[in-house]
ZAMARGU-4260 file (C-alpha; in steps of 0.2 Angstrom, whole numbers, plus 5000, padded with zeros to 4 digits):
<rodrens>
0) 4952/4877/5010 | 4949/4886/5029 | 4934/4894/5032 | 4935/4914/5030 | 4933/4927/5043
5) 4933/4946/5040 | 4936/4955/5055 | 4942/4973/5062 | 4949/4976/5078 | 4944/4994/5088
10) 4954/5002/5099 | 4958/5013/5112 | 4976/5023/5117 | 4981/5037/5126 | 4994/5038/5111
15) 4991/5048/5097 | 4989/5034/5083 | 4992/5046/5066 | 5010/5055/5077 | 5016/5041/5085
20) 5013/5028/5075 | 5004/5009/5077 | 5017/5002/5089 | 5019/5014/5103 | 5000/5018/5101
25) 4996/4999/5105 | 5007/4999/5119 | 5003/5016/5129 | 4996/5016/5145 | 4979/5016/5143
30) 4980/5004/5124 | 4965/4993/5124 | 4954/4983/5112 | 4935/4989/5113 | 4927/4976/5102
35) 4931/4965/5088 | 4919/4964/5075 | 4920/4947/5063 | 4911/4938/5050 | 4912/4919/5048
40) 4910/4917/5027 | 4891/4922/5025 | 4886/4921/5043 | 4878/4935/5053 | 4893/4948/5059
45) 4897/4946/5077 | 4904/4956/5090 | 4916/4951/5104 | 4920/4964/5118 | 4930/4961/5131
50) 4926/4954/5146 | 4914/4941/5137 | 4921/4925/5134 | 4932/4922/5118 | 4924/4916/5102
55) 4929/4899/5099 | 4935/4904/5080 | 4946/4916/5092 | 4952/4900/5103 | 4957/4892/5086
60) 4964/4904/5074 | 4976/4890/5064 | 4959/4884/5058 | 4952/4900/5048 | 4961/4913/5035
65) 4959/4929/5042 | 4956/4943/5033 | 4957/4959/5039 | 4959/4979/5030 | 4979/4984/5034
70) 4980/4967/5043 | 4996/4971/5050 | 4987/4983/5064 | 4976/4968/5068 | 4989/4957/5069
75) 4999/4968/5080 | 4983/4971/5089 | 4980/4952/5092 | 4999/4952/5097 | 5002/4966/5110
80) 4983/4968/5119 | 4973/4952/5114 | 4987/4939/5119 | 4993/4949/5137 | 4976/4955/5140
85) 4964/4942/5136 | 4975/4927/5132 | 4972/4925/5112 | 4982/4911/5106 | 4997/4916/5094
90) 4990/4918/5074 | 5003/4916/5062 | 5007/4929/5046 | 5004/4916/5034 | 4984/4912/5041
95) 4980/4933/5036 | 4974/4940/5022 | 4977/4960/5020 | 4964/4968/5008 | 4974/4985/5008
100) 4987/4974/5000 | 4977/4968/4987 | 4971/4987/4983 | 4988/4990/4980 | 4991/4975/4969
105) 4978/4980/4957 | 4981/4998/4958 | 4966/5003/4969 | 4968/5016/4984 | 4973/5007/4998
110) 4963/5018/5012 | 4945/5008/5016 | 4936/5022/5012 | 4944/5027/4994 | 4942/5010/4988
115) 4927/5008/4994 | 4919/5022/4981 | 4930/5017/4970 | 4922/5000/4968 | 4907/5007/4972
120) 4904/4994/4986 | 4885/4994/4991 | 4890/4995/5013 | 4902/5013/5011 | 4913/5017/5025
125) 4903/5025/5039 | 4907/5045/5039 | 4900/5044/5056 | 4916/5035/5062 | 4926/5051/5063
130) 4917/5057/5076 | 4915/5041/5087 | 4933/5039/5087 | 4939/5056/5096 | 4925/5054/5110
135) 4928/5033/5112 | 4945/5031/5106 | 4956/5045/5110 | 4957/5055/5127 | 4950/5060/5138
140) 4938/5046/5133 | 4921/5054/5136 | 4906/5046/5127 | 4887/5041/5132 | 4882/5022/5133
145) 4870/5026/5116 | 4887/5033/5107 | 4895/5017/5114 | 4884/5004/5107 | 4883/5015/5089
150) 4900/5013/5089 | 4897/4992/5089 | 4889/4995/5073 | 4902/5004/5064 | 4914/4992/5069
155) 4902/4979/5060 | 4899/4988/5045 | 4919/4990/5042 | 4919/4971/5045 | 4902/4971/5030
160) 4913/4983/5018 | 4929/4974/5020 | 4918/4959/5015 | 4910/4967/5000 | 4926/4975/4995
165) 4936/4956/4994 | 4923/4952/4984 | 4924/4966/4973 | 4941/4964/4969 | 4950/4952/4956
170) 4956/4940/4970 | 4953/4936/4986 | 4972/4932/4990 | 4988/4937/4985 | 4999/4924/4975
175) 5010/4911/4986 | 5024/4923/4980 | 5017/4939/4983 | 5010/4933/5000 | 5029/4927/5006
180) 5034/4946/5001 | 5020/4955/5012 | 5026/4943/5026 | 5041/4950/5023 | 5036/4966/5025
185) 5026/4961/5041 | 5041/4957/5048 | 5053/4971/5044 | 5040/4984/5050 | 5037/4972/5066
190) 5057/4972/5068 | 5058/4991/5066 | 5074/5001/5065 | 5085/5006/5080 | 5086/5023/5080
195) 5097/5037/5091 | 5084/5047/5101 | 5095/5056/5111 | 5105/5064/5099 | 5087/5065/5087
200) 5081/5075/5104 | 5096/5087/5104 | 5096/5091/5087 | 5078/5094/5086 | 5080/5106/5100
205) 5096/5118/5092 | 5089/5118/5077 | 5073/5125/5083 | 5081/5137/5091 | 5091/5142/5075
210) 5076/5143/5064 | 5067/5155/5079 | 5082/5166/5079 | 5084/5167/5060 | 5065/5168/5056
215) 5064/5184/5065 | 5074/5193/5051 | 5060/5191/5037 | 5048/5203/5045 | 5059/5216/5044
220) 5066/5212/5026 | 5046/5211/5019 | 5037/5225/5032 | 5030/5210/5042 | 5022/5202/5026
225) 5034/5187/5030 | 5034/5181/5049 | 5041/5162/5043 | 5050/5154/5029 | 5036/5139/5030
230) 5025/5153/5022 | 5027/5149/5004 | 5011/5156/4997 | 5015/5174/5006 | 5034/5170/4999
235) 5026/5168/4981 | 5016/5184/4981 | 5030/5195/4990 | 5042/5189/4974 | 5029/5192/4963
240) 5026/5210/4972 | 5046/5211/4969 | 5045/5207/4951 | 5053/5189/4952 | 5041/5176/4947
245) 5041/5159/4955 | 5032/5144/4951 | 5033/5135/4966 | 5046/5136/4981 | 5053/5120/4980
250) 5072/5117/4982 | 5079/5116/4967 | 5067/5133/4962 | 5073/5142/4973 | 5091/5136/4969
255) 5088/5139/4952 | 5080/5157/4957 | 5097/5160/4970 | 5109/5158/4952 | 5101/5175/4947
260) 5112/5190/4945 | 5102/5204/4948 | 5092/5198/4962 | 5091/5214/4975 | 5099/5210/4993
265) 5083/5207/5003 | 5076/5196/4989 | 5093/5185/4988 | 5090/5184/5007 | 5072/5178/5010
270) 5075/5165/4996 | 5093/5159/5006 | 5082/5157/5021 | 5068/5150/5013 | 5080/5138/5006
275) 5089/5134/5025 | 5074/5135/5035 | 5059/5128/5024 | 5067/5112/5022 | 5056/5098/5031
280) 5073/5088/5035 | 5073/5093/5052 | 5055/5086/5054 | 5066/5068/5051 | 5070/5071/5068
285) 5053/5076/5075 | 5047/5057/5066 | 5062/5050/5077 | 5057/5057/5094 | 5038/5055/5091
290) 5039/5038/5084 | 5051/5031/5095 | 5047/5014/5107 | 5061/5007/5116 | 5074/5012/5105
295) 5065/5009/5089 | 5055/5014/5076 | 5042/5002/5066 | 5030/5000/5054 | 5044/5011/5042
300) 5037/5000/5022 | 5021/4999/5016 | 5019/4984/5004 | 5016/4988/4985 | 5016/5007/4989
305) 5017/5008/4969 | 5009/5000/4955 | 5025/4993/4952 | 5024/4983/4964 | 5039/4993/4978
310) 5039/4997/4992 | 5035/5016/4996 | 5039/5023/5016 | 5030/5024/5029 | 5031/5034/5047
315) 5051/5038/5046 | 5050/5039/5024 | 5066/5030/5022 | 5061/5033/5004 | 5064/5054/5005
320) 5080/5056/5017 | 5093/5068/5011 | 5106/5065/4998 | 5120/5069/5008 | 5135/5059/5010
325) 5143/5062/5024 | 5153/5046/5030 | 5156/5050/5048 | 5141/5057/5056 | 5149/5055/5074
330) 5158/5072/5074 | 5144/5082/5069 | 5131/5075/5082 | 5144/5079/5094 | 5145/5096/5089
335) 5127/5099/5093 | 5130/5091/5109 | 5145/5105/5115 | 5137/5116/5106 | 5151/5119/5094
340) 5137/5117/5078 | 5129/5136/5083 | 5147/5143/5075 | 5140/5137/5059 | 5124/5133/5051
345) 5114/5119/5060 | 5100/5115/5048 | 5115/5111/5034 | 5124/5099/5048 | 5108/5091/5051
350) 5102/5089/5036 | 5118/5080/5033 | 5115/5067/5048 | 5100/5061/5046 | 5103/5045/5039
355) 5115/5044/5054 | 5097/5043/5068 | 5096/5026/5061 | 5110/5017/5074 | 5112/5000/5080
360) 5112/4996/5097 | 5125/4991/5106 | 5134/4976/5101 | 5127/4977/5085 | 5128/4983/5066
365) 5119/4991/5051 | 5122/4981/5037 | 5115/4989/5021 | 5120/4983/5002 | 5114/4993/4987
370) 5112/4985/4970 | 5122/4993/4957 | 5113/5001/4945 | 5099/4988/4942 | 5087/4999/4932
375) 5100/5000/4920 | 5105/4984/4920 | 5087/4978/4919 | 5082/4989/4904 | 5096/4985/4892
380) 5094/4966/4899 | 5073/4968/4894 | 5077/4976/4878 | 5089/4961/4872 | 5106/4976/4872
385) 5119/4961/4871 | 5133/4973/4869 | 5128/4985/4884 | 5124/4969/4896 | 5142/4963/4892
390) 5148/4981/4897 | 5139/4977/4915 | 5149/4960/4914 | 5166/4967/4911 | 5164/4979/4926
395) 5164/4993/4913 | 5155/5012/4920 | 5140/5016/4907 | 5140/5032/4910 | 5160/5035/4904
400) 5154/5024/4890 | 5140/5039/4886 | 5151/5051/4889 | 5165/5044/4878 | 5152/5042/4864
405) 5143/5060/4865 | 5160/5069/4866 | 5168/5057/4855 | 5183/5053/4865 | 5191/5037/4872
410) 5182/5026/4886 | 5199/5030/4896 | 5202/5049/4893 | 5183/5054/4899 | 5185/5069/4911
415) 5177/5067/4929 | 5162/5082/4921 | 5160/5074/4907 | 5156/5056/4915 | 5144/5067/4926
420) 5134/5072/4912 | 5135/5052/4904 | 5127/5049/4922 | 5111/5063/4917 | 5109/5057/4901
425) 5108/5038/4905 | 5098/5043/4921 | 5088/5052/4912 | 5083/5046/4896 | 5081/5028/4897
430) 5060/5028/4896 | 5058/5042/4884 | 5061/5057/4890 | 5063/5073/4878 | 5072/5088/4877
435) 5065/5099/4889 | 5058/5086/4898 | 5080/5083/4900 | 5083/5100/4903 | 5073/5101/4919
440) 5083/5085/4923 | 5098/5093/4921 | 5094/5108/4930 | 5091/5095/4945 | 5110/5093/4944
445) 5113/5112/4940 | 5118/5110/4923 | 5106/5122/4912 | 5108/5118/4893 | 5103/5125/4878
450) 5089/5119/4869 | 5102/5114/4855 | 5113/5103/4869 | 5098/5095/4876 | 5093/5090/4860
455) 5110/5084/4856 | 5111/5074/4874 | 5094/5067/4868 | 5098/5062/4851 | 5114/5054/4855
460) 5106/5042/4869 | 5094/5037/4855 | 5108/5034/4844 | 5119/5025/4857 | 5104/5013/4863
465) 5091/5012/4848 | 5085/4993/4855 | 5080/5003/4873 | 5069/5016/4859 | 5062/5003/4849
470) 5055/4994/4865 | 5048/5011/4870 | 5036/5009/4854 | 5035/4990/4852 | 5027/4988/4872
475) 5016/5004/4866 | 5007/4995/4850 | 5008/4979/4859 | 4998/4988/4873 | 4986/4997/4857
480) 4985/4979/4850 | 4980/4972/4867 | 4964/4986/4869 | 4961/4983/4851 | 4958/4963/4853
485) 4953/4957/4871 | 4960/4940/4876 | 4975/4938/4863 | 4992/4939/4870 | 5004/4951/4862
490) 5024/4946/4867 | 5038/4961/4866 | 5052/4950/4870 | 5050/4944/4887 | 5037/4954/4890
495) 5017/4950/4886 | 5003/4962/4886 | 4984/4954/4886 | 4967/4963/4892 | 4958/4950/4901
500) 4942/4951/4913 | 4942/4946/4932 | 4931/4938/4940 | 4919/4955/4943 | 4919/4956/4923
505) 4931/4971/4927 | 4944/4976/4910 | 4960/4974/4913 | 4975/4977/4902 | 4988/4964/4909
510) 5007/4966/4907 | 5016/4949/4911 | 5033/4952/4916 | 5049/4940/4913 | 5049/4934/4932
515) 5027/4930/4928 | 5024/4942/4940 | 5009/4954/4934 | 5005/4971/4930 | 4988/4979/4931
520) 4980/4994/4921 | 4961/4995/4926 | 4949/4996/4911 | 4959/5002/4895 | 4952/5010/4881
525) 4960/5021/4870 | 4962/5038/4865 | 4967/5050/4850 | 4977/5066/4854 | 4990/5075/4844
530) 5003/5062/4848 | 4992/5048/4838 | 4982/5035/4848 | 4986/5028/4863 | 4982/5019/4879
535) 4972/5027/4895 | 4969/5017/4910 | 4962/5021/4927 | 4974/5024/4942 | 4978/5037/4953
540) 4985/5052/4949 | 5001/5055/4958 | 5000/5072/4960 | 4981/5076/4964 | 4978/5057/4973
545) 4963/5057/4963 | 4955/5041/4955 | 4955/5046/4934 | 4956/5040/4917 | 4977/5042/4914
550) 4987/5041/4898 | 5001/5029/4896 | 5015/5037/4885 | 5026/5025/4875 | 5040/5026/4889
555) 5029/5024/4903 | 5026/5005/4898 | 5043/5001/4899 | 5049/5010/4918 | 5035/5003/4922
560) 5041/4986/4917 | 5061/4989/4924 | 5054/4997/4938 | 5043/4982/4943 | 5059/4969/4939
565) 5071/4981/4951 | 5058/4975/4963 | 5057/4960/4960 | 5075/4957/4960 | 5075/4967/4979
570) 5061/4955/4986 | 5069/4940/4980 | 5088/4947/4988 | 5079/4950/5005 | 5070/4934/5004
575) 5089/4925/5002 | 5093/4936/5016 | 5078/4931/5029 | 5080/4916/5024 | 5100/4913/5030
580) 5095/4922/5048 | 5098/4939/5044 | 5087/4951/5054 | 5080/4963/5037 | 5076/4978/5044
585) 5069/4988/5029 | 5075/4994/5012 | 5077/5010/5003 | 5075/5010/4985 | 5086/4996/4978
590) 5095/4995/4996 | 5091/4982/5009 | 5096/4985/5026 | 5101/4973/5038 | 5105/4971/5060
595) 5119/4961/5063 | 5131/4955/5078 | 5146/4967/5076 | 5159/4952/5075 | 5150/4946/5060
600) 5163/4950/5044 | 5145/4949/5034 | 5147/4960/5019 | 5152/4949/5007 | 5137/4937/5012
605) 5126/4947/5009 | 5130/4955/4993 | 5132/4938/4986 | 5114/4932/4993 | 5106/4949/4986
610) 5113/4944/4970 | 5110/4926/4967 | 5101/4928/4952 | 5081/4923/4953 | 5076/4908/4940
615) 5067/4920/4927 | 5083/4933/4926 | 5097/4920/4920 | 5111/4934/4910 | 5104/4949/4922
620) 5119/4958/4926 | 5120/4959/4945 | 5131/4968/4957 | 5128/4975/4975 | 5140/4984/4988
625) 5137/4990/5005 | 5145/4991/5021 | 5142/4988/5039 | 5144/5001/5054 | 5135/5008/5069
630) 5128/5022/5061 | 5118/5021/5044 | 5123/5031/5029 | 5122/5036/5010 | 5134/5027/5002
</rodrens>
């Protein structure tokens, strides 16, 4: 085994790191390295600062693993300043080891400092660091010699707290899998997407020039209590001023709030503009322009961004663009170009292109190929459904064979609404969702049910797939049964649940999936509320960020479980992909995206690679489509 060094590059740019991003930042004008701070297994930690001769462990990195917190910075570091600057040999992906990636594999926050408490490391995160960094890091680059050299030191304590915090988790590497996967990753951020910043720059511009014009009417409508539809707290209270009660002033509220008959004209108009001009899609094409190096944007996925084990966005969020379909963006940016778009409504048009910013260069292609409906196909696969794997197989549409049972019509006389309401309920209510929670889902769609018909769409999923209800429960009192009786294993089909200590003596409750991979819920125990005993486990919440004690409903167990199995599947298909010489450039959800040579007839290829069935998921049902053209799009 190579001998270990933990390290942490500092740095210096005239770029704004946290607007620009890691990429353009390391190559502005003034990008430098101001020390490297590394520690050689238990060995003193060193400094190297430029100007004094390299490290020998520097001269040779093939001979060391290096490990390094969000290792991909330091590897880009190593990479764009320390080889052109101050000739550092190449270090390969496979010789690093990312500790922010093995907080996300077990669940713990990924930011130095959040874990750090977390684990209650001995060596915390200096606060002090904040400060050092605007004066020594950012411009105009003003600092005293004493400042300097204080800086030294916290460079070296984020070296001693990356070292205590490897320690402190239950591995000190990813598995040879998991390892191929954030190479992956590596690479498809270092490949970045090739983006339109001309027409990003013009339509940035009219649209600002829109919402200026149009935000100039809400002072007058609220008697200046309203200067900018942004201003969703001051929206809130001028509502509730005008009798009209708003939880939140998201879109689908204020959609919901805009079906209202008796709302009073200046009312219905604030919320219309609140729902054109507070939209943050136009800041897509803020990202674009700020973000942009060379024609491209990187450093777009962050590796196990969920417990689940996907990928979450980064920089551009791939993972929140618009819904919108249009299939020829071209026309529309034209538009903005001769100006044609101010007859109309710019934020709609823009909203509706910005998939479109994502544009291959000449000569060149986006490929992108979507997996058809793989969480349904994965949960009636894990929950043994023969009958609605075989619908998969014979190319059937689930949600026309929902339909056709809930109305009780044939498969073939369905009506277009009533497949569209098969789609709500499959979507839905595959892990456990109830009847109001299924309302508010349908609402999403702007269908507004009865309490009687959402029960009704509720019961008869339940009905039509009682093996997918029954995993609900069995994965739930395996998981009780697991807390209940450390070390014994407790199988639900394919799936096994087992609480097992690391090697810190830390609980876990660990859920083995079908393709071996592992879940993680940190220290179970259980709990008794009015819904009978259950599980809780440490994580973070979603919606606070905070670091708590969560319970796991009966549902939760199994989307965690197709979930993590769509991902798999996806990280196996881009695998295939890299693997045959295709340039993976990201992915979206269950969507990878691909740069190819424009006379490549591609498609095919790489729909069948994504769907070459891994070893564990023999009978999975796969099917993938996609298409290949200049611009990007929702398909």
């Amino acid at each position: 085994m190579k001998p270990q060094i933990v390290m942490d590059f500092e740095t210096k740019s005239d770029i704004d790191l946290s607007k620009a991003g890691s990429v353009k930042y390391l190559n502005g004008k003034d990008a430098d390295i101001i020390c490297l701070g590394y520690k050689i297994e238990d060995e003193p930690t060193e400094l190297w600062i430029p100007g004094h001769d390299l490290p020998d462990c520097v001269k040779n990195p093939d001979n060391y693993t290096w490990v390094a917190h969000n290792a991909q910075f330091d590897f880009h570091v190593w990479h764009m300043i320390g080889a052109i600057k101050y000739n550092f040999p190449s270090n390969r992906l496979q010789n690093w080891v990312d500790t922010m990636a093995l907080c996300g594999r077990f669940t713990y926050p990924q930011a130095l400092e959040k874990a750090g408490k977390v684990l209650e490391l001995n060596i915390q995160k200096n606060p002090r660091g904040k400060a050092l960094i605007k004066k020594i890091c950012c411009p105009p680059f003003q600092y005293t010699h004493s400042e300097l050299f204080e800086f030294y030191e916290y460079c070296k304590d984020d070296v001693r707290t990356t070292k205590q915090l490897l320690q402190a988790l239950p591995a000190s590497a990813l598995s040879e899998d998991e390892q191929r996967i954030w190479m992956l990753t590596a690479r498809m951020n270092l490949h970045g997407l090739p983006v339109d910043v001309k027409a990003a720059k013009q339509i940035y511009k009219l649209t600002e020039i829109y919402k200026e014009e149009q935000n100039k009417l809400l002072p007058s409508l609220t008697d200046g209590v309203i200067t900018k539809a942004t201003q969703a707290a001051r929206i809130k209270k001028w509502l509730n001023n005008k009798g009209i009660k708003a939880a939140n002033l998201q879109a689908a509220t204020v959609e919901t709030l805009l079906e209202r008959l008796d709302l009073k004209d200046d009312v219905r108009t604030v919320l219309t503009l609140r729902k054109e001009l507070g939209r943050s899609s136009t800041a897509k094409f803020l990202k674009v322009i700020d973000q942009e190096y060379k024609g491209r944007i990187y450093m777009n996925q962050r590796y196990y961004g969920a417990n689940t084990g996907r990928w979450a966005g980064m920089g551009f969020q791939l993972h929140n663009l618009p819904r919108s379909k249009v299939t020829d963006a071209q026309p529309i940016i034209d538009s903005f170009f001769d100006l044609s778009i101010l007859e109309g409504n710019p934020i709609d048009a823009a909203k509706s292109i910005v998939r479109g910013m994502i544009c291959a260069p000449p000569g060149y292609r986006i490929a992108a190929a979507d997996y058809s409906s793989i969480e349904n196909r994965i949960l009636a696969w894990v929950a043994h459904d023969v009958k609605t794997v075989q619908l998969f197989e014979d190319g059937l549409d689930q949600y026309i064979d929902m339909a056709s049972f809930l109305y009780k019509v044939a498969y073939d006389q369905v009506t277009e609404d009533q497949r569209q309401f098969g789609k709500i309920i499959i979507l839905g209510c595959g892990f456990g969702l109830g009847w109001k929670g299924f309302q508010k889902k349908a609402a999403e769609f702007g269908i507004f049910l009865t309490d009687a018909k959402a029960k009704a769409a509720v019961d008869a999923y339940r009905a039509m797939y009682p093996l997918v209800k029954s995993l609900w429960y069995r994965c739930h009192n395996a998981a009780i049964a697991a807390v209940r009786n450390p070390g014994t294993e407790f199988p639900v089909n394919d799936i096994v649940y087992k609480v097992i200590a690391d090697r810190n003596k830390t609980a876990w409750l660990q859920c083995k999936l079908p393709s071996s991979r592992n879940l993680y819920y940190n220290k179970p125990h259980l709990h008794e509320d009015d819904f009978g005993i259950g599980v809780s486990a440490w994580g973070i919440n979603p919606y606070s960020k905070q670091w708590m004690p969560l319970k796991i409903i009966p549902g939760r167990y199994v989307e965690n479980v197709v979930q993590a199995l769509a991902r798999d599947v996806l990280a196996s298909g881009k695998l295939n992909l890299d693997h045959a010489k295709y340039k993976v450039i990201g992915s979206i959800h269950d969507e990878a995206l691909c740069e190819v040579h424009k006379d490549n007839d591609c498609l095919k290829d790489i729909c069948d690679l994504m769907c070459i069935n891994p070893p564990w998921a023999t009978g999975l049902p796969l099917a993938a489509a996609g298409m290949v053209e200049k611009r990007y799009r929702k398909m």
